[in-house]
Each structure stands twice: as C-alpha cells, then as structure tokens.
PyMOL CGO cylinders between C-alpha atoms (Angstrom):
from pymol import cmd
from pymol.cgo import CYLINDER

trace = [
    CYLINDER, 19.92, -17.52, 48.78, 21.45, -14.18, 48.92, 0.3, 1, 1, 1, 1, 1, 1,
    CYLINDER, 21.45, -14.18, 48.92, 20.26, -10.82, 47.91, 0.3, 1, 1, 1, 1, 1, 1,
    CYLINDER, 20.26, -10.82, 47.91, 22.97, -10.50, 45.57, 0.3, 1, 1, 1, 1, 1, 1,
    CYLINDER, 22.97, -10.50, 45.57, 21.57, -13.48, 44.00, 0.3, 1, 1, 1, 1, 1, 1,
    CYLINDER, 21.57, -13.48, 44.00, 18.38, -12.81, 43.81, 0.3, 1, 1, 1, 1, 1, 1,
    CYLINDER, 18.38, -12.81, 43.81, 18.67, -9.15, 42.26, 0.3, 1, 1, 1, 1, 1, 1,
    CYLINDER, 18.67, -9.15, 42.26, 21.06, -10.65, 39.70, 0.3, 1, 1, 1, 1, 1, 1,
    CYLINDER, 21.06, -10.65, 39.70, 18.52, -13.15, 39.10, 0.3, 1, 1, 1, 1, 1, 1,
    CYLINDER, 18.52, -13.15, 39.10, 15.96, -10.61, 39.02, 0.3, 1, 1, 1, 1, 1, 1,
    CYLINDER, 15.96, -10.61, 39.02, 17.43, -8.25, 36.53, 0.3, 1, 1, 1, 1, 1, 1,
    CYLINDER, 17.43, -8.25, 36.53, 18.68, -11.37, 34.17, 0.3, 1, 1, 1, 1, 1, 1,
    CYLINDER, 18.68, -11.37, 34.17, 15.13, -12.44, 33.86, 0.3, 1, 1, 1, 1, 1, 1,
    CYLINDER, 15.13, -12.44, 33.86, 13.91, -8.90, 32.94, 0.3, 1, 1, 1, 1, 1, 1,
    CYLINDER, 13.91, -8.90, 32.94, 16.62, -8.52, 30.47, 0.3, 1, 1, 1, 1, 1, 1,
    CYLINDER, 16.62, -8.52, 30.47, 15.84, -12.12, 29.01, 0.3, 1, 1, 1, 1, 1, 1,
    CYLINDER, 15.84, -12.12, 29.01, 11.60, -10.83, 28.44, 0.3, 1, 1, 1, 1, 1, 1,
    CYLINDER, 11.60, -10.83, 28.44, 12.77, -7.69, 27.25, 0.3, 1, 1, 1, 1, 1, 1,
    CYLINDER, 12.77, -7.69, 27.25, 15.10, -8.75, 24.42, 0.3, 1, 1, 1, 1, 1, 1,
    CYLINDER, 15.10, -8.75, 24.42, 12.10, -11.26, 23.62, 0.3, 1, 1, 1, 1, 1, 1,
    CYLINDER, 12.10, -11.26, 23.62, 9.16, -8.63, 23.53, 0.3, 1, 1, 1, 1, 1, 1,
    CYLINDER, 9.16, -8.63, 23.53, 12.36, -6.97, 21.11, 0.3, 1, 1, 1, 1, 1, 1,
    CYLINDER, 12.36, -6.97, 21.11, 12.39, -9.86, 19.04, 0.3, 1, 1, 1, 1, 1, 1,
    CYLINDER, 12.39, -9.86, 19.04, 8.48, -10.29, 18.06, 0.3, 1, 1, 1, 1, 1, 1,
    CYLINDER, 8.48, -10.29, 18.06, 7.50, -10.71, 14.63, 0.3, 1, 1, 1, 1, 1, 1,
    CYLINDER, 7.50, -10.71, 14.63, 6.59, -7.58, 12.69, 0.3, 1, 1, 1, 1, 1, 1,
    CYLINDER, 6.59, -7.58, 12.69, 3.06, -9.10, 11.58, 0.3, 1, 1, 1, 1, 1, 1,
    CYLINDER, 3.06, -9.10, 11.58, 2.02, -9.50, 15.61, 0.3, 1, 1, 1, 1, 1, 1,
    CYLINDER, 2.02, -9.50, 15.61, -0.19, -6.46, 15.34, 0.3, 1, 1, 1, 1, 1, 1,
    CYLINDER, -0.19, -6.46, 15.34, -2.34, -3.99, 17.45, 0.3, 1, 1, 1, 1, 1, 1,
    CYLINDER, -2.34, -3.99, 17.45, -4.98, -3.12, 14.97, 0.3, 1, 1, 1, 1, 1, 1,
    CYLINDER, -4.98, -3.12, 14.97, -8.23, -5.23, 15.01, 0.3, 1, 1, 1, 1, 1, 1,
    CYLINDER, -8.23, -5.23, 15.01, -11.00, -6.39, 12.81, 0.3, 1, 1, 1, 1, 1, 1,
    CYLINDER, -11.00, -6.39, 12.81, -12.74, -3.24, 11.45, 0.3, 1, 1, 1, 1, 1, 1,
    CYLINDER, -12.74, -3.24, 11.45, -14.81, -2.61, 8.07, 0.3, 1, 1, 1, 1, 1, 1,
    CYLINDER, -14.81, -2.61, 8.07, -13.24, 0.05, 5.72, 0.3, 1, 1, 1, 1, 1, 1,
    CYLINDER, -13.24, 0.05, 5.72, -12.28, 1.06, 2.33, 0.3, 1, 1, 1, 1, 1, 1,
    CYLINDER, -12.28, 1.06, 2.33, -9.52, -0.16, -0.53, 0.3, 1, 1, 1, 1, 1, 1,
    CYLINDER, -9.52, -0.16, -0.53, -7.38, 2.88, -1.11, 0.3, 1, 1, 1, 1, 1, 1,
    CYLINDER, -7.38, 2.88, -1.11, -6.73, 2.64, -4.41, 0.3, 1, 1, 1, 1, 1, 1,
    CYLINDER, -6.73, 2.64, -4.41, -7.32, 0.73, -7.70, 0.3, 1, 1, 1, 1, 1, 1,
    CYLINDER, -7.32, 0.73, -7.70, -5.09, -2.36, -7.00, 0.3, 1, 1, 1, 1, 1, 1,
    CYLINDER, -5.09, -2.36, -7.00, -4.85, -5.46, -8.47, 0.3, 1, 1, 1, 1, 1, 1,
    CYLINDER, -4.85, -5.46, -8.47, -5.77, -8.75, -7.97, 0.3, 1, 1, 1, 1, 1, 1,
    CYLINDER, -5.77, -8.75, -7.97, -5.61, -12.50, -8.76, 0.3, 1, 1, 1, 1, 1, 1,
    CYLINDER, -5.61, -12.50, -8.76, -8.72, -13.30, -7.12, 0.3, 1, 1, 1, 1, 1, 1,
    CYLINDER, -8.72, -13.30, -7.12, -6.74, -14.27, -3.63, 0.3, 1, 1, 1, 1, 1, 1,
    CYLINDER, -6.74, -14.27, -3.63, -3.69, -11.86, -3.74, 0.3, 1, 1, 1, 1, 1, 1,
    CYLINDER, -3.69, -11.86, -3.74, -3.33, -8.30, -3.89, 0.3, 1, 1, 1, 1, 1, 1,
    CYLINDER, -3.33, -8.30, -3.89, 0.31, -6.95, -3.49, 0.3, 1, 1, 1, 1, 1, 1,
    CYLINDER, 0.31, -6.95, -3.49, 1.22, -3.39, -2.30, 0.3, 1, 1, 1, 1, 1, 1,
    CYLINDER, 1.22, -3.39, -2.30, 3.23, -3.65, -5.88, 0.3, 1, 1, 1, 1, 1, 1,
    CYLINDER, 3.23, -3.65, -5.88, 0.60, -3.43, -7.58, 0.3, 1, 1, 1, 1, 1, 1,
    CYLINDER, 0.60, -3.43, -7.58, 2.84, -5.26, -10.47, 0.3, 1, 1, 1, 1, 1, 1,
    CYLINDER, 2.84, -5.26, -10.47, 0.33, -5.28, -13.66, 0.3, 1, 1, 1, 1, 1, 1,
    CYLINDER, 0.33, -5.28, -13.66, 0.95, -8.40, -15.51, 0.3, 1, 1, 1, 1, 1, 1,
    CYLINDER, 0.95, -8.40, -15.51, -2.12, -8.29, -17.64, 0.3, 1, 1, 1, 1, 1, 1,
    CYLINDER, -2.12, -8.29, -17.64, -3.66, -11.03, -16.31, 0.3, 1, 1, 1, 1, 1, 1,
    CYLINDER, -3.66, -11.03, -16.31, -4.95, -9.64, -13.16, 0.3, 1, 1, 1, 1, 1, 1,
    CYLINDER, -4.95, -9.64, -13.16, -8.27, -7.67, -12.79, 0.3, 1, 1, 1, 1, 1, 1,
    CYLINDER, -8.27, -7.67, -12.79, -8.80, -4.18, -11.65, 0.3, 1, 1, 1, 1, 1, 1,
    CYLINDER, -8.80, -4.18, -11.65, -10.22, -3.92, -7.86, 0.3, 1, 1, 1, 1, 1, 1,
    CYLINDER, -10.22, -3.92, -7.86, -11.44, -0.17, -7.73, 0.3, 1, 1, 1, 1, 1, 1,
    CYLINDER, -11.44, -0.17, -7.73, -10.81, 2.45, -5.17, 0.3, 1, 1, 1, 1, 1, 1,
    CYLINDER, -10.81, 2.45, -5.17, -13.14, 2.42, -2.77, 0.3, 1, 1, 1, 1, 1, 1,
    CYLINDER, -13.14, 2.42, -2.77, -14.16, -1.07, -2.85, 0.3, 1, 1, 1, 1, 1, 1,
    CYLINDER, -14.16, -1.07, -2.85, -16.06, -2.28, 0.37, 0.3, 1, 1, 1, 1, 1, 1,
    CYLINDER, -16.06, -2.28, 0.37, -13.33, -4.16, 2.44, 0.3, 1, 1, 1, 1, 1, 1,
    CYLINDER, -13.33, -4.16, 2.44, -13.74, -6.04, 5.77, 0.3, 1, 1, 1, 1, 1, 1,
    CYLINDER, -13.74, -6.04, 5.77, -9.97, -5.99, 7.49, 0.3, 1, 1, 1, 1, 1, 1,
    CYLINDER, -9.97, -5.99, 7.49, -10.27, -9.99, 8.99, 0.3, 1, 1, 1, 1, 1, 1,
    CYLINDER, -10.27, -9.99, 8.99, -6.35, -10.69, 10.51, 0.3, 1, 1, 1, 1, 1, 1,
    CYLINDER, -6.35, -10.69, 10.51, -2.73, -10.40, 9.77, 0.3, 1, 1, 1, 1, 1, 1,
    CYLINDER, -2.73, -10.40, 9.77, -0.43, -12.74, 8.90, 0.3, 1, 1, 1, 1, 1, 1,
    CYLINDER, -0.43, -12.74, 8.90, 3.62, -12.00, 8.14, 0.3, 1, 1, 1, 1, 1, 1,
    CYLINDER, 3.62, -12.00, 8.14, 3.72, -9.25, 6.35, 0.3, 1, 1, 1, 1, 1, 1,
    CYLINDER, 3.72, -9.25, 6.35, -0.12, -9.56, 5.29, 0.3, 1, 1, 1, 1, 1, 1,
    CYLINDER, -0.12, -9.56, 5.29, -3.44, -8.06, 6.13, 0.3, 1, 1, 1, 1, 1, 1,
    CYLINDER, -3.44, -8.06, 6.13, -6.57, -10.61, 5.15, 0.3, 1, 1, 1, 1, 1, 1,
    CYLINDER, -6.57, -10.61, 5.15, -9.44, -8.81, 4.27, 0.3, 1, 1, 1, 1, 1, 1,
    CYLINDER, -9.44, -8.81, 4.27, -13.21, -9.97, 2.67, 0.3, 1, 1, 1, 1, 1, 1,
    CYLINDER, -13.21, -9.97, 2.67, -13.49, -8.97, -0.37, 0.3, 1, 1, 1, 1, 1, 1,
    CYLINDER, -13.49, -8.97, -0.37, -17.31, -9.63, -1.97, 0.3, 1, 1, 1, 1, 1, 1,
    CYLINDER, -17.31, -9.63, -1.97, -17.46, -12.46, 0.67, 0.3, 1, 1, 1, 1, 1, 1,
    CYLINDER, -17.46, -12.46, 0.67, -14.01, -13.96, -0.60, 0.3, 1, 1, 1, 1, 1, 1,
    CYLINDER, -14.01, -13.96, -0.60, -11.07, -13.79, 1.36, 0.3, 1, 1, 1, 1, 1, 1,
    CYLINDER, -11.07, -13.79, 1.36, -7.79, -12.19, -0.10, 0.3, 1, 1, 1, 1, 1, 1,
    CYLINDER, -7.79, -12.19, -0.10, -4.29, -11.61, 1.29, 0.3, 1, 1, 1, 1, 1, 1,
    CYLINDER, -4.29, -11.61, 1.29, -3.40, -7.55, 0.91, 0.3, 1, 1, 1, 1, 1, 1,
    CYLINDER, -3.40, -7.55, 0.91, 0.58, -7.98, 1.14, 0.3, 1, 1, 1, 1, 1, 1,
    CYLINDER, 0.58, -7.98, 1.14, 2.84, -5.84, 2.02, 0.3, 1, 1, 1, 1, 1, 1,
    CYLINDER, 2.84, -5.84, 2.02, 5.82, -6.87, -0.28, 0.3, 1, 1, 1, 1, 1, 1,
    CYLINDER, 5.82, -6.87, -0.28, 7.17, -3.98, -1.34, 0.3, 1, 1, 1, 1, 1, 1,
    CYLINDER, 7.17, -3.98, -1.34, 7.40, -1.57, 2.05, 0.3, 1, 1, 1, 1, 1, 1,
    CYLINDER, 7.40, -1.57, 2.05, 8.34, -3.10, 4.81, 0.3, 1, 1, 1, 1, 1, 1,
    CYLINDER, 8.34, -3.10, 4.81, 9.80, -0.03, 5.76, 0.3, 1, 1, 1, 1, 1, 1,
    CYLINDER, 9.80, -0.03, 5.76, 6.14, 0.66, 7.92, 0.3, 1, 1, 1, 1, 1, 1,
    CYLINDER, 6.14, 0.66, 7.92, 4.91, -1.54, 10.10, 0.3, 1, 1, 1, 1, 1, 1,
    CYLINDER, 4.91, -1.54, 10.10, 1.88, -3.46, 9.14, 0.3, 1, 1, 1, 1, 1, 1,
    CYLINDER, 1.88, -3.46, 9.14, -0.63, -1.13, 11.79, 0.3, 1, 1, 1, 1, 1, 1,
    CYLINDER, -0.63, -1.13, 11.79, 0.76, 1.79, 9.34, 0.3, 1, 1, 1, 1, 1, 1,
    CYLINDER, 0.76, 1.79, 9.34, 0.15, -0.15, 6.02, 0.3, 1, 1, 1, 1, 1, 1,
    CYLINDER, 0.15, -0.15, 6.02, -3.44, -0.92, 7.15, 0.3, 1, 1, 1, 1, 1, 1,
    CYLINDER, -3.44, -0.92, 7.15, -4.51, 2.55, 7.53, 0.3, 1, 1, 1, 1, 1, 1,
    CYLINDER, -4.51, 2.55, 7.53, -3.32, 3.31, 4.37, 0.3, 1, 1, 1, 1, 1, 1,
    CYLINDER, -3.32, 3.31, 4.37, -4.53, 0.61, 2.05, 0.3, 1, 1, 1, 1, 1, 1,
    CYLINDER, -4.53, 0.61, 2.05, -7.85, 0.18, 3.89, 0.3, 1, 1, 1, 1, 1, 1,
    CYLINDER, -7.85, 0.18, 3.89, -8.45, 3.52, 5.55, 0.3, 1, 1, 1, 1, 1, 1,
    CYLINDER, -8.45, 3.52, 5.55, -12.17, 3.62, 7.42, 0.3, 1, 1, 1, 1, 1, 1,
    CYLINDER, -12.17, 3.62, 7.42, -13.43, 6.52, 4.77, 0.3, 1, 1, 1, 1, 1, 1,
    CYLINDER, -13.43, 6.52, 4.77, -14.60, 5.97, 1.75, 0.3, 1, 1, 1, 1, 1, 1,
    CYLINDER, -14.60, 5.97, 1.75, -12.08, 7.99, -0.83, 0.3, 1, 1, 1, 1, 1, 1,
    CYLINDER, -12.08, 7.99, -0.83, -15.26, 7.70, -3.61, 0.3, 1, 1, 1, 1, 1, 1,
    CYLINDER, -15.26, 7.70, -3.61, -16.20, 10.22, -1.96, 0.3, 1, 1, 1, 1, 1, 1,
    CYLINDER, -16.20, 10.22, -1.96, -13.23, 12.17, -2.75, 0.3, 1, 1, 1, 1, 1, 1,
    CYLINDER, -13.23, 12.17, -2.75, -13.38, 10.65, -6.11, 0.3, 1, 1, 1, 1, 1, 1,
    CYLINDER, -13.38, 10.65, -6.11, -17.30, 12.11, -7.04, 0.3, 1, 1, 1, 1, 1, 1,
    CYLINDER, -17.30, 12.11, -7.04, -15.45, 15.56, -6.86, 0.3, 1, 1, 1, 1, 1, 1,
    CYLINDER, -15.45, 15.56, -6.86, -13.25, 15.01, -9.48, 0.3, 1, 1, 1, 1, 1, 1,
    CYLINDER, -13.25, 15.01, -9.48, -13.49, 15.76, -13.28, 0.3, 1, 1, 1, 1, 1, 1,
    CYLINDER, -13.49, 15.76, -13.28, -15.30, 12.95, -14.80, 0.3, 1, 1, 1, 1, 1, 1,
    CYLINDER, -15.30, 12.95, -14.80, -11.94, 12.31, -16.93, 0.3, 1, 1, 1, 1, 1, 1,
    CYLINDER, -11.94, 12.31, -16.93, -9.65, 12.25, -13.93, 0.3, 1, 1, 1, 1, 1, 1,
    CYLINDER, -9.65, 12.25, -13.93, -12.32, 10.01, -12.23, 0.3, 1, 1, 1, 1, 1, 1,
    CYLINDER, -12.32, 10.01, -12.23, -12.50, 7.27, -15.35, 0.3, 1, 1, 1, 1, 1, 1,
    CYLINDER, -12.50, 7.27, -15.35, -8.58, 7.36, -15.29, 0.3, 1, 1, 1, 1, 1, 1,
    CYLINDER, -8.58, 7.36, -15.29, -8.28, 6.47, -11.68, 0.3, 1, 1, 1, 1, 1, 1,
    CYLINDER, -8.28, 6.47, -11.68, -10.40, 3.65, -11.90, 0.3, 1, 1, 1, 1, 1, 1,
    CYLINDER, -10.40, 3.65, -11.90, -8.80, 2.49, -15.07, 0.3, 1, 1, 1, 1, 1, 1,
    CYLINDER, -8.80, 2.49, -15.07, -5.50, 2.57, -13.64, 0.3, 1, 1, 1, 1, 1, 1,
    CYLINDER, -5.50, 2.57, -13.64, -4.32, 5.16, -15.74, 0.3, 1, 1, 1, 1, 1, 1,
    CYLINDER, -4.32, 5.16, -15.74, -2.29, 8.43, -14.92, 0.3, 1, 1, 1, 1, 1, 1,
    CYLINDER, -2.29, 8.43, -14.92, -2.93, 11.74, -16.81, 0.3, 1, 1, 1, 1, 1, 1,
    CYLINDER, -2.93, 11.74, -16.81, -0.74, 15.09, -16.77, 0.3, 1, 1, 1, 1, 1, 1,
    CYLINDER, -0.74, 15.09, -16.77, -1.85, 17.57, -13.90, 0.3, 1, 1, 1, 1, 1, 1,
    CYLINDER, -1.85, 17.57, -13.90, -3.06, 14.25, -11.75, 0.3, 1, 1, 1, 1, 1, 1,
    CYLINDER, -3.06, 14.25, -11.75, -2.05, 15.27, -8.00, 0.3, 1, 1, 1, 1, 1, 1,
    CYLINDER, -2.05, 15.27, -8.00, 0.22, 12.86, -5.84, 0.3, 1, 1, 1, 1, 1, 1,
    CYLINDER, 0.22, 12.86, -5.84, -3.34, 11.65, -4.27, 0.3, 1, 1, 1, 1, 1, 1,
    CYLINDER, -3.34, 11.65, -4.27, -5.30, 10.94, -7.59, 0.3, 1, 1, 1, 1, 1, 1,
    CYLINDER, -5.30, 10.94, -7.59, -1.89, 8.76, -8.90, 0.3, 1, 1, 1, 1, 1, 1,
    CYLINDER, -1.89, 8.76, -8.90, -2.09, 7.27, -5.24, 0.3, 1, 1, 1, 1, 1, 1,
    CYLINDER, -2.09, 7.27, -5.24, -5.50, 6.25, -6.02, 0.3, 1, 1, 1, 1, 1, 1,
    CYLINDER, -5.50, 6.25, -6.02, -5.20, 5.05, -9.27, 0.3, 1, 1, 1, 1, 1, 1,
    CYLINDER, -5.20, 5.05, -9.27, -1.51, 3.22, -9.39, 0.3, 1, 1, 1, 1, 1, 1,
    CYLINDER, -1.51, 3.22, -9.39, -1.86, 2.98, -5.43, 0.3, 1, 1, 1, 1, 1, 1,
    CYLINDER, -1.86, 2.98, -5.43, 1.07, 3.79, -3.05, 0.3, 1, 1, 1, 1, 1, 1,
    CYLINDER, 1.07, 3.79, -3.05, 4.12, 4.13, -4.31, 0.3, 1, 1, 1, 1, 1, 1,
    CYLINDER, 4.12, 4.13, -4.31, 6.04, 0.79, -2.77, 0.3, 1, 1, 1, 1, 1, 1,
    CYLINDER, 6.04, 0.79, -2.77, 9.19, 2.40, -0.43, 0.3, 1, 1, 1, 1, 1, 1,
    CYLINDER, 9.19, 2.40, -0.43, 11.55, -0.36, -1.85, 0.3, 1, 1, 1, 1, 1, 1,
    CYLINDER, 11.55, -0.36, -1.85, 11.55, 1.55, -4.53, 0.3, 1, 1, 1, 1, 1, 1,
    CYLINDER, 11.55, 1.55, -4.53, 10.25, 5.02, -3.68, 0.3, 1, 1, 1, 1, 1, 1,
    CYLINDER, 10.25, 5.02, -3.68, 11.76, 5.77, 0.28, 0.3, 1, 1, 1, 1, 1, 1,
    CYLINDER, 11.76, 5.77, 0.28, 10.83, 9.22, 0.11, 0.3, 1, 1, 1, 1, 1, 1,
    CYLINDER, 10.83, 9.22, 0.11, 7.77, 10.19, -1.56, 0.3, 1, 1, 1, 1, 1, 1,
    CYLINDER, 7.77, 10.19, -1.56, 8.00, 13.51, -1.28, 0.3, 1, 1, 1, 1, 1, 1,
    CYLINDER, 8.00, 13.51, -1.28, 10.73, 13.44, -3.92, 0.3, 1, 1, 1, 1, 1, 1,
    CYLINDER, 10.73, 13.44, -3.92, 9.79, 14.60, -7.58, 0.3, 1, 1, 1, 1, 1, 1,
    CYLINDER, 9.79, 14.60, -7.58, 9.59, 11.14, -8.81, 0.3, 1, 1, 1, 1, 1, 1,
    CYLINDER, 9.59, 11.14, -8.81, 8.05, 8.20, -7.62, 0.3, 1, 1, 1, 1, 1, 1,
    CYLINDER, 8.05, 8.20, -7.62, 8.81, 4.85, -9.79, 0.3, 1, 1, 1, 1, 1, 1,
    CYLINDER, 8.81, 4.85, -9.79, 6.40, 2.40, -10.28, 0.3, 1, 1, 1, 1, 1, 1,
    CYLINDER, 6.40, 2.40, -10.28, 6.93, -1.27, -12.05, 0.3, 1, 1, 1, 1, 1, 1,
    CYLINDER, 6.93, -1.27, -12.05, 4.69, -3.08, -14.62, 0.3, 1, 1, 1, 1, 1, 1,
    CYLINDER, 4.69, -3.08, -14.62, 5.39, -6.41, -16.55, 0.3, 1, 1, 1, 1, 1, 1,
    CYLINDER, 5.39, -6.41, -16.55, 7.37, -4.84, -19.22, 0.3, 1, 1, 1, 1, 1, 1,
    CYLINDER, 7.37, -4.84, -19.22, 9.28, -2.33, -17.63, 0.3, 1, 1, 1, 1, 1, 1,
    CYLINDER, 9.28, -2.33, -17.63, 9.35, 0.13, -14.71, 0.3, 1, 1, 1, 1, 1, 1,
    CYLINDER, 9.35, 0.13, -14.71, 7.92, 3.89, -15.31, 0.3, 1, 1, 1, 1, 1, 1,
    CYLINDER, 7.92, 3.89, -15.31, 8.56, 7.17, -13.26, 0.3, 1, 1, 1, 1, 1, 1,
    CYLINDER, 8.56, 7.17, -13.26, 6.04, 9.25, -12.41, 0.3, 1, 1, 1, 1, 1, 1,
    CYLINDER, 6.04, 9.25, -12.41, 7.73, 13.12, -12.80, 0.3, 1, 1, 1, 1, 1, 1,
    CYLINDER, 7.73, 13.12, -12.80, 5.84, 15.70, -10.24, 0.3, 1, 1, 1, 1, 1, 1,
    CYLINDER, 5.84, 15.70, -10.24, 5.91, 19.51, -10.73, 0.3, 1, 1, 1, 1, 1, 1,
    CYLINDER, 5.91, 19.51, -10.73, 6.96, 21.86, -7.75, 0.3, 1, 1, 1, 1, 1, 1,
    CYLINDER, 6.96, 21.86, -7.75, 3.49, 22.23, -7.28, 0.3, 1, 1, 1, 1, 1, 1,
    CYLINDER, 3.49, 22.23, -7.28, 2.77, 18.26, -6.85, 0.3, 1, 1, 1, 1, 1, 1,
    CYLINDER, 2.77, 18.26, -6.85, 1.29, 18.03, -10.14, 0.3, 1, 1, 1, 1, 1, 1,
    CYLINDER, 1.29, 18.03, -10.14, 1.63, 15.15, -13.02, 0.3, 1, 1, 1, 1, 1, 1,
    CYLINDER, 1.63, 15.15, -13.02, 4.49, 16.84, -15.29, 0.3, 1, 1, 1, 1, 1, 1,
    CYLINDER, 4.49, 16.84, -15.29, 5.50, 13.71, -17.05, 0.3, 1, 1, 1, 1, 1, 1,
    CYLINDER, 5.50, 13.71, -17.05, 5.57, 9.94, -17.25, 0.3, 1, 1, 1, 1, 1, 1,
    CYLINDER, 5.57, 9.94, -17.25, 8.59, 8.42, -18.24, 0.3, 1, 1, 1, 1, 1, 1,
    CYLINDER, 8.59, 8.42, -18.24, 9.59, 4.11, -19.12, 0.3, 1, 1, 1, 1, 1, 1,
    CYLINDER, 9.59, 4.11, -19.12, 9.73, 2.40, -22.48, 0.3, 1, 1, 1, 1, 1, 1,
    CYLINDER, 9.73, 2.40, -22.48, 6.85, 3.77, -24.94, 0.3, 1, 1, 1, 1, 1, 1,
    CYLINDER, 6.85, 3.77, -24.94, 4.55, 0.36, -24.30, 0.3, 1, 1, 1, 1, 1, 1,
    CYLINDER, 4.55, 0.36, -24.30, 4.30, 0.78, -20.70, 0.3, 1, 1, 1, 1, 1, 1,
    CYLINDER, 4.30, 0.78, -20.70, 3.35, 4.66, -21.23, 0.3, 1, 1, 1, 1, 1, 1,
    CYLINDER, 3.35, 4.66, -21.23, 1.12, 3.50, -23.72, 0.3, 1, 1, 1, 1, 1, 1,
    CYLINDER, 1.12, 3.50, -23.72, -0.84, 1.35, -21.32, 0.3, 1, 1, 1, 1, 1, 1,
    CYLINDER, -0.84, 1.35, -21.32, -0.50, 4.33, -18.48, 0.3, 1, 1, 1, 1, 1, 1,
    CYLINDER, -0.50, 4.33, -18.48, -0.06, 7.32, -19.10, 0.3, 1, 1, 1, 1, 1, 1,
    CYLINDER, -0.06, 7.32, -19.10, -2.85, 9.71, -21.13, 0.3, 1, 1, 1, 1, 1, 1,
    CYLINDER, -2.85, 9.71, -21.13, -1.99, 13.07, -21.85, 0.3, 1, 1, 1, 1, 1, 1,
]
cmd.load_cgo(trace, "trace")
C-alpha cells in the first residue's frame, strides 16, 4: 500500500474519532459519586425535582441544605439519595451549563445552613418557606426560589431575574446594590411569594 495511502487513511480515521468524541451526549459526565448539600429550597414530587422549581401546589418543600448523596447522571439529570429514596434533580430549564456545572451548583459539597444560621431569623424562616422578602440578596432568593433557570434568566447579573409558578410568572427586581427592591406578577402569585 502506499504512503500516500496510508497517511490519508491515517488522518481520515482521526478525523472520523474526533467528530465522534464531538458528538457525545451532554449527560456523559466527569463528575463522580460524592455526598453534598441541596442548594436551595426546591421542590419535589417525591421522585422529581426540576431546576424550575415550578410550584404547582402540590409538591412539598425540600429545604436548603438537605443531606444529598450525588448517585449518577442520566440526560440532562443528576440522581441523587434523598432520605434513602432516589430522585432525579433535572436540569430542564438551563441547559445552557453543562451538567458537571449544574452539579456544583445544586448540590455543592458545603453545607449553605451554615450560611443560613447567620441570617436574621426572619430571612432564615422565609428561605425555607420559599418565600422572598425586600432587601433579600441575590444568594438568600437563590436559596429560597433556587437558581434562576437561564431559559429564562441568561444573564443573572441583570436587575431582574424571572421566575414561574402555576399561576403566573413573577420578576424578582434587584437594587444597584443586589438587594430585593421589588417583586412583580399577578397579585396571587405575590401573595404566595413575596413578604414585605
């Protein structure tokens, strides 16, 4: 066989495992099984919890801080142990980040109670009630509506950050100082979230 041949050969099979190493799925991950933390009050059906965190009424509160065991992921899931049950943490809503990037965020390795003992007893309650009260910083809201989903929010460093609920979406208005100003959606949906 030629050299020519071979070369061509050569270079057409590196191409060929290049393009597929290109093409693996988003969910085929780096990170591995570790214990950590639930960012954020979330909620849950008992064996979903999406990065939406859409409240329906019918789901119950999982609080910040909640022991979680990080098992596997799946497409565009994390499974985790929750109390010795297994639930899907999905990442619906912000696909924008990969899924190593979306672990570390909703189930970082420290615990943020500990961040949450230094708060005001008030701001503390409203966090794990899932509510959002004026002069909240963007990490309190984090932890008590969780992340804001990049779908709807690709730059969170903007002054608002919209989140959705059953009856109707509601923005979150920050100060220049990154600061609760205001909360903004149709007056049930405030009623259920925001406390001033």
């Amino acid at each position: 066989m030629p050299a020519c041949t071979t070369v061509l050969r050569a270079t057409l099979i590196t191409a060929v495992l290049g393009a597929a190493a290109l093409a693996a799925p988003a969910w085929a991950q780096k990170t591995q099984p570790y214990e950590g933390y639930l960012c954020c009050s979330l909620l849950s059906d008992g064996s979903w919890i999406s990065d939406l965190a859409y409240d329906d009424g019918y789901k119950k509160v999982v609080p910040a801080g909640t022991p979680v065991k990080f098992k596997s992921f799946g497409r565009w899931r994390m499974y985790v142990e929750i109390d010795g049950k297994e639930v899907g943490l999905g990442n619906d809503y912000s696909r924008t980040m990969d899924m190593d990037e979306f672990a570390k965020l909703y189930v970082p390795v420290q615990d943020p109670k500990a961040r949450l003992q230094g708060y005001a007893p008030r701001v503390r309650d409203a966090i794990l009630n899932r509510k959002v009260l004026k002069g909240m910083t963007r990490e309190q809201v984090i932890m008590s509506q969780g992340y804001p989903s990049t779908s709807y929010n690709p730059d969170r460093s903007k002054p608002l950050w919209t989140y959705r609920h059953s009856i109707g979406d509601y923005q979150v208005f920050w100060t220049d100082d990154g600061r609760v100003d205001l909360v903004f959606g149709p007056p049930e949906v405030r009623a259920k979230v925001f406390v001033e």
